[in-house]
C-alpha positions as CSV (number, residue, x, y, z in Angstrom):
1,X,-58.7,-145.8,-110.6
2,X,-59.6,-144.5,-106.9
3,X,-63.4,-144.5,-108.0
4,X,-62.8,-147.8,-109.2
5,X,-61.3,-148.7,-105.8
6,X,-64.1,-146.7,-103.6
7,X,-67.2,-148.8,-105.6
8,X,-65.2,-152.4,-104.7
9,X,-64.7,-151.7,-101.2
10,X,-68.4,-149.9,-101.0
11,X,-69.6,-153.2,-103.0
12,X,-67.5,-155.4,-101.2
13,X,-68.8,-154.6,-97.6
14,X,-72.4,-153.8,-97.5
15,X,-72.6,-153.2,-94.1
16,X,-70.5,-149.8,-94.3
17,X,-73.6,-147.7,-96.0
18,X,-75.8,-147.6,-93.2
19,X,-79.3,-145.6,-94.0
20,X,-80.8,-143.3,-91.3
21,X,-83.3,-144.9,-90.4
22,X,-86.2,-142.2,-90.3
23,X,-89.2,-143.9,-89.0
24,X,-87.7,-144.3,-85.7
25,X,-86.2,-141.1,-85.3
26,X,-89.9,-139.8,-85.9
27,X,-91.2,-141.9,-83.7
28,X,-88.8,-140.3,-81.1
29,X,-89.7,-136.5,-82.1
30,X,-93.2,-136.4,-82.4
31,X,-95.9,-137.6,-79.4
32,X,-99.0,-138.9,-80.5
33,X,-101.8,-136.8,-80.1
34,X,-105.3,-136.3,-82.0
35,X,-106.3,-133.2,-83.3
36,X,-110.1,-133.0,-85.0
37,X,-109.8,-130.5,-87.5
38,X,-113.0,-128.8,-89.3
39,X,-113.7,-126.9,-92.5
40,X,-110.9,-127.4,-94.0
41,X,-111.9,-125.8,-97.5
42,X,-114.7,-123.9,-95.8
43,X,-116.8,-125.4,-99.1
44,X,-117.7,-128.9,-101.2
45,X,-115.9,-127.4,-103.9
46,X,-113.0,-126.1,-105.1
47,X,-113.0,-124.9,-108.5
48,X,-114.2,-127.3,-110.4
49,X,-113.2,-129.7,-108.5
50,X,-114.6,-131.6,-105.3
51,X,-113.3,-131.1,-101.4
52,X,-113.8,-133.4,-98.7
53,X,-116.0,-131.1,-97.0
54,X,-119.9,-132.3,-96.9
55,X,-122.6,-129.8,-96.2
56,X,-124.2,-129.5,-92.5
57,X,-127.9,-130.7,-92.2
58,X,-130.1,-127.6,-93.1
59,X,-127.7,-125.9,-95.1
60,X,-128.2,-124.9,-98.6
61,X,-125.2,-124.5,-101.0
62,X,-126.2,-122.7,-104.0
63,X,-124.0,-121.9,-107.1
64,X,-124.0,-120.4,-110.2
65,X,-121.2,-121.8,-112.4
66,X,-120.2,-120.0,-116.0
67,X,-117.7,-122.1,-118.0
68,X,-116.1,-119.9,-120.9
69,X,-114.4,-122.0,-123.9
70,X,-112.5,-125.7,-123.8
71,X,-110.6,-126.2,-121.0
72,X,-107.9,-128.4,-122.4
């Protein structure tokens, strides 16, 4: 009966449930700045997958890749 009660009056007045609102609070905590970051992965590859890194002019990148079985 008292949840029954709870869910009415929570229904019943919408503006009671207030969310945070997060975006501002952000805004308020952090200052803007810009930071250039480089080699992140230190390589175009990771695994067997790709990075967002690119090589620098004049640089060779070289691999030798062995792939055992299925990968499933």
């Amino acid at each position: 009966m008292n949840h029954l009660v709870i869910c009415l009056v929570l229904l019943a007045y919408p503006g009671i449930i207030k969310g945070q609102d997060l975006q501002e609070f952000l805004e308020q905590q952090t200052k803007e700045t810009t930071e250039i970051t480089s080699a992140t992965f230190k390589a175009t590859r990771i695994m067997n997958g790709h990075s967002i890194e690119r090589m620098p002019e004049g640089q060779l990148d070289f691999r030798i890749s062995h792939r055992f079985g299925r990968v499933n």
